[in-house]
MARRO-294735 format. One line per field, with one value per residue (C-alpha): residue number from 1; x, y, z. Coordinates in steps of 0.1 Angstrom, whole numbers, plus 5000, padded with zeros to 4 digits. Example, Ala and Ser with C-alpha at 12.3 -4.5 7.8 and 13.67 -1.06 7.14 Angstrom:
% MARRO-294735
seq <- [1, 2] .
u <- [5123, 5137] .
v <- [4955, 4989] .
w <- [5078, 5071] .
% end
This chain:
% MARRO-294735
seq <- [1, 2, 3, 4, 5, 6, 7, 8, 9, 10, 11, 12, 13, 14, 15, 16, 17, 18, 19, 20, 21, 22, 23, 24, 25, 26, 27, 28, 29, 30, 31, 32, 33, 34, 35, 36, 37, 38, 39, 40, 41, 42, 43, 44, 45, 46, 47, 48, 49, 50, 51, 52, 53, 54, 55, 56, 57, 58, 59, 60, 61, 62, 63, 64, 65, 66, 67, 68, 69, 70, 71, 72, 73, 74, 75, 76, 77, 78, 79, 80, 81, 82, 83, 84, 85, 86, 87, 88, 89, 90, 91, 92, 93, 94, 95, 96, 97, 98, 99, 100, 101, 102, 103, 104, 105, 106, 107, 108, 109, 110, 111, 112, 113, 114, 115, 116, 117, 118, 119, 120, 121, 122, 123, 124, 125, 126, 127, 128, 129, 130, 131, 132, 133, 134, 135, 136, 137, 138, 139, 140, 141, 142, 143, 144, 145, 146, 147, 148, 149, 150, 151, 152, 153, 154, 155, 156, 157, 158, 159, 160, 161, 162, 163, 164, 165, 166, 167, 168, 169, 170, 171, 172, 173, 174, 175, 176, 177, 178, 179, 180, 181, 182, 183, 184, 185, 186, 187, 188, 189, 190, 191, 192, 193, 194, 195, 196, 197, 198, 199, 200, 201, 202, 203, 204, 205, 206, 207, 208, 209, 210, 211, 212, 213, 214, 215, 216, 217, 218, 219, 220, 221, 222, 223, 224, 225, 226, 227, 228, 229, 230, 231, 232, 233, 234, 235, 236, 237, 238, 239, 240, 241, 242, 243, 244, 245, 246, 247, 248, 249, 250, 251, 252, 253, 254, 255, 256, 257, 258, 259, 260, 261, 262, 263, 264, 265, 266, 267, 268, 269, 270, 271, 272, 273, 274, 275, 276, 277, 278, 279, 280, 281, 282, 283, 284, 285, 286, 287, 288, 289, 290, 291, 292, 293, 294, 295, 296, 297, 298, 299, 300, 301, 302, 303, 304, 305, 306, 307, 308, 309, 310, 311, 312, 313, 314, 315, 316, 317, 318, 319, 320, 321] .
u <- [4907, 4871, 4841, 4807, 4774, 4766, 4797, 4802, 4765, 4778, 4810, 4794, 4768, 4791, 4809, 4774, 4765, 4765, 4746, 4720, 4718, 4710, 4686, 4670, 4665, 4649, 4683, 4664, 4698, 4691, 4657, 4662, 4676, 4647, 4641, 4677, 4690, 4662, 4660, 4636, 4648, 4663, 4648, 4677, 4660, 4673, 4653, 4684, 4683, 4714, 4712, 4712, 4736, 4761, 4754, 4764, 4794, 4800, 4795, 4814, 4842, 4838, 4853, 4885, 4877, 4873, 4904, 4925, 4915, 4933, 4960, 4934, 4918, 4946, 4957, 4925, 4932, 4938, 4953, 4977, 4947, 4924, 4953, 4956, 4916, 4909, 4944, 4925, 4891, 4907, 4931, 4897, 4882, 4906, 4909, 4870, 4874, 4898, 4885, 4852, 4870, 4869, 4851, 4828, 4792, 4775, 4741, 4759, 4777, 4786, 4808, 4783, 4754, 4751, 4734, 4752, 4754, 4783, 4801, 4801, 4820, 4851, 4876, 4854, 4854, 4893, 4901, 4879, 4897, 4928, 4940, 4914, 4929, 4959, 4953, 4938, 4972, 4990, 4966, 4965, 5003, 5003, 4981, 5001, 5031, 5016, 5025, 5013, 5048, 5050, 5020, 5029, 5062, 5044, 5022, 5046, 5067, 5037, 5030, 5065, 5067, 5032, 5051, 5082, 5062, 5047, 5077, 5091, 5057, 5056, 5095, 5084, 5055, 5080, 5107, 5085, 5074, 5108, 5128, 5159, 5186, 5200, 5166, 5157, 5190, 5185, 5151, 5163, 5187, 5160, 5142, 5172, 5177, 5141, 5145, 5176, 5153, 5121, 5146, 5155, 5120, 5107, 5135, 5126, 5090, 5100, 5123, 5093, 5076, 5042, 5048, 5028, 5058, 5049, 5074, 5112, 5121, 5152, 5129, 5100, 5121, 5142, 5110, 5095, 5122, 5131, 5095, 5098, 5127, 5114, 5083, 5101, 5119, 5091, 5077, 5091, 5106, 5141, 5169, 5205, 5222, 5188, 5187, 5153, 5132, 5128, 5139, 5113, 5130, 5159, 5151, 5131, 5165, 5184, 5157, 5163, 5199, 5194, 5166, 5197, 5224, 5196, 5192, 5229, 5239, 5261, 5251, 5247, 5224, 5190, 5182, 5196, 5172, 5171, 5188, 5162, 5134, 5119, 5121, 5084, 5076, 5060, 5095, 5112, 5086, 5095, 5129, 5137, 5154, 5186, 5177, 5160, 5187, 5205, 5182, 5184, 5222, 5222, 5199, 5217, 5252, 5233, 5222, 5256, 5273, 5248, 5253, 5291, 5290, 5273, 5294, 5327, 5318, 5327, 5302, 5299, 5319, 5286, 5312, 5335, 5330] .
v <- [4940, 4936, 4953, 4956, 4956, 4991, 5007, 4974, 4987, 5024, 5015, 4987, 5015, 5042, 5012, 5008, 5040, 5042, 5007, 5027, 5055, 5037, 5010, 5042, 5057, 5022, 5012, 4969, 4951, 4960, 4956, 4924, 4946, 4952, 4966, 4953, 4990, 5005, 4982, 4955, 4924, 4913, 4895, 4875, 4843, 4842, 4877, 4886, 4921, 4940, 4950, 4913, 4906, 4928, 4913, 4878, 4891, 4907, 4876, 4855, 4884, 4881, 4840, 4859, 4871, 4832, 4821, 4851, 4836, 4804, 4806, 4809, 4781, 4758, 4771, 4763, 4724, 4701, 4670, 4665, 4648, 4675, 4701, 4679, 4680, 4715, 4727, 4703, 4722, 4755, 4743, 4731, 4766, 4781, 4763, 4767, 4809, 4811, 4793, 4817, 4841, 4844, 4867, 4839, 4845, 4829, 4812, 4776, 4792, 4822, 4836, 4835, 4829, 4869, 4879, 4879, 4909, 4913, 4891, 4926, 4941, 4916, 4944, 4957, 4925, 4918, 4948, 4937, 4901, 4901, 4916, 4890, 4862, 4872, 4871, 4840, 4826, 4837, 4826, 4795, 4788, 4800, 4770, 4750, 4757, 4754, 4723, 4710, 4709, 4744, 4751, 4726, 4744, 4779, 4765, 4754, 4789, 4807, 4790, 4791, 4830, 4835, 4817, 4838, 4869, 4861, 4855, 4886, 4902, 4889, 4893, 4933, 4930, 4919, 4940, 4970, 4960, 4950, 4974, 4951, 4965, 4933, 4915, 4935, 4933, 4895, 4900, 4925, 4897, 4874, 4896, 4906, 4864, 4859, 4883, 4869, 4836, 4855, 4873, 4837, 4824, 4853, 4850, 4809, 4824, 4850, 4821, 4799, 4806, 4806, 4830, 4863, 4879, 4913, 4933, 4931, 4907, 4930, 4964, 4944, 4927, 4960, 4979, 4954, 4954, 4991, 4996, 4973, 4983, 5021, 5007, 4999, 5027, 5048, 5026, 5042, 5012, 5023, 5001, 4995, 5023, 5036, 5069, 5061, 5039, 5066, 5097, 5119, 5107, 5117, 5149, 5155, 5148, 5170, 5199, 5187, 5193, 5227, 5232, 5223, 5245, 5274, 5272, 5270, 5297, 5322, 5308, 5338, 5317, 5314, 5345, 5363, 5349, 5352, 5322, 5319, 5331, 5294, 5303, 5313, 5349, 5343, 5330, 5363, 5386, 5372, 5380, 5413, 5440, 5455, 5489, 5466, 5450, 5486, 5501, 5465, 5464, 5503, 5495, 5467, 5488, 5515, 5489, 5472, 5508, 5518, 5485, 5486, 5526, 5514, 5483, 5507, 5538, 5536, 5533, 5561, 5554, 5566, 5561, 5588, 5622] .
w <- [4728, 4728, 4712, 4728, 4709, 4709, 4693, 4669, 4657, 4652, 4635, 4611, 4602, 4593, 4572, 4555, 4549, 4509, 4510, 4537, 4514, 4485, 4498, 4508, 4479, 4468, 4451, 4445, 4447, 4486, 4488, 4508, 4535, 4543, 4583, 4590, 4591, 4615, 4639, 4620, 4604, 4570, 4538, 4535, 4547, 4583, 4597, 4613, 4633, 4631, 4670, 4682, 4659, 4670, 4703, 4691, 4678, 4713, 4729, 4706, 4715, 4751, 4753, 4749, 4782, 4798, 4780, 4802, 4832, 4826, 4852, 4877, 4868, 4869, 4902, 4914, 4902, 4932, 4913, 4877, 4864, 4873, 4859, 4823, 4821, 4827, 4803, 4775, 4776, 4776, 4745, 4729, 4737, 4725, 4692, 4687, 4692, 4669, 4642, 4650, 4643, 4608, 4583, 4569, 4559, 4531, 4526, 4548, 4572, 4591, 4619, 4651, 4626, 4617, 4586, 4553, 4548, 4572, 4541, 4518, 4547, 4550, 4557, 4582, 4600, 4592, 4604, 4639, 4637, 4631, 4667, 4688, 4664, 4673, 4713, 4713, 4696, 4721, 4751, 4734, 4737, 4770, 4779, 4762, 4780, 4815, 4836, 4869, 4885, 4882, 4898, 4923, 4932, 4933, 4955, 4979, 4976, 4981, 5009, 5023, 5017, 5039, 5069, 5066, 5067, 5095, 5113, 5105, 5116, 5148, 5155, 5149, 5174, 5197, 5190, 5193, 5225, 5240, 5262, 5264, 5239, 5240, 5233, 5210, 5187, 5186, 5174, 5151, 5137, 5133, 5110, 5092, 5086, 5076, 5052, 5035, 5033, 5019, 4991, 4979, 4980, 4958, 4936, 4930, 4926, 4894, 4879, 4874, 4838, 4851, 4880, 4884, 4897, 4889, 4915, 4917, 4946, 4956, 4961, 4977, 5003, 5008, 5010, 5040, 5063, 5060, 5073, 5102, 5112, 5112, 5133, 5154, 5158, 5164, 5186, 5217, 5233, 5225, 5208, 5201, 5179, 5166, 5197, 5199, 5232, 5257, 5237, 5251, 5289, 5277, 5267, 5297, 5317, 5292, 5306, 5340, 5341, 5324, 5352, 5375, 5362, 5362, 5397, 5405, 5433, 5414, 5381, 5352, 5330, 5325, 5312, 5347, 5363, 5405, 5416, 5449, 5424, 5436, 5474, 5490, 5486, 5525, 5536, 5522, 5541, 5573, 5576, 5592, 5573, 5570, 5580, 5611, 5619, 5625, 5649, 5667, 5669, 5680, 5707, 5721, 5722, 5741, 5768, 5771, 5770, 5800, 5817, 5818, 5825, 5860, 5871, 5867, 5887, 5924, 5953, 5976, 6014, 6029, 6064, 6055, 6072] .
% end
């Protein structure tokens, strides 16, 4: 929780606001006020200005902020004795916030050197206090429970879990380029393996008390391979038990033995379609018709009739008299 100048100069004026109203009706014992309300300074022997000091307030707020980072900085530490100096300076920061964070003001001292005025308002400031104290508390035992062989270890997980990935990544790429079913089950395997191995290394990772393990290792791993495995799937180069590779062949050879059965001689299907409906139209035109083929055959019996008429009829004994 933090406060930025602005609104800590709205609320601490609406706190003030019988003090306001009577320093302006010329009320003495707030004489000394002076400016301090309008954007001018105080007669209270600093010529403080309420505006900046709401902004030291904010500021002195804002360390909070540094302390959060901690765990980065002591990731970033490449040595114990670099981790045990920087954990010491944030334990010092820390120490130094929260004793700044008290509701102190009087003519020797003051919290971020404000004007004293603040000190009329102690429930004001409390009530502003007491939940940063209480952060900084808690940020300050989390220092003090950080240790460099944890960071070590996480380290070495992390970097463990980036080269398991990888694997698993590239096993995909090849799997989703592979058209042997066999090939591409053992690949399959391999992922299913690295996996097992990445569960483990995530689950080292959340058992560690200065882990960011935000996500359920069980989900994330199940989450990772059920998308590579359906990449793979839809990659098109096929695979063993998944009906997939060349689905759209198969289909297309599904049509074609419809197509075949179609144009089956004395088949009914297909809509009754005509099963030489895929013969040339110019083919069909030159074959002779049947009433053609009548008036040929009739012809021909006519000829053969006259022909064998001739050969049976006796010649004439032109020697007879």
């Amino acid at each position: 929780m933090t406060y930025d100048a602005k609104t800590l100069e709205r609320e601490f004026k609406g706190a003030a606001t019988l003090r306001i109203s009577r320093k302006n009706r010329g009320n003495r014992d707030y004489s000394r006020d002076a400016d301090y309300w309008t954007g001018g300074k105080c007669d209270w022997g600093g010529g403080h200005n309420l505006s900046k000091d709401c902004q030291e307030i904010s500021k002195g707020f804002g360390k909070l902020d540094d302390l959060k980072k901690v765990e980065q900085e002591l990731q970033r530490c490449t040595s114990e004795r670099e981790f045990n100096s920087t954990k010491s300076r944030l334990i010092r920061q820390a120490e130094e916030l929260e004793n700044g964070l008290q509701a102190k003001t009087s003519a020797t001292s003051s919290m971020f050197w404000i004007c004293i005025i603040w000190s009329y308002y102690e429930s004001f400031l409390e009530s502003k206090l007491r939940p940063l104290r209480s952060e900084v508390s808690r940020l300050k035992e989390n220092i003090n429970n950080q240790q460099y062989k944890h960071y070590e270890e996480i380290k070495l997980l992390k970097l463990e879990q980036k080269q398991i990935e990888n694997r698993m990544r590239e096993n995909k790429r090849k799997a989703e380029n592979e058209k042997d079913p066999d090939k591409k089950a053992l690949l399959l395997i391999a992922i299913e393996e690295d996996s097992k191995l990445l569960k483990k290394n995530l689950e080292k990772q959340k058992a560690i008390p200065t882990s960011n393990l935000r996500f359920e290792p069980d989900k994330y791993v199940s989450d990772l391979i059920n998308s590579m495995k359906e990449a793979i799937k839809n990659s098109g180069g096929g695979g063993p038990g998944d009906g997939s590779g060349s689905g759209r062949n198969k289909n297309k050879n599904d049509n074609d033995d419809s197509d075949d059965d179609i144009n089956c001689p004395g088949s009914n299907t297909g809509g009754g379609s005509n099963p030489t409906s895929n013969e040339p139209k110019g083919k069909e035109s030159n074959q002779p018709t049947q009433q053609q083929l009548i008036i040929f055959g009739s012809i021909a019996c006519l000829v053969i009739f006259y022909l064998y008429s001739q050969k049976s009829k006796p010649e004439p004994n032109y020697y007879d008299f």
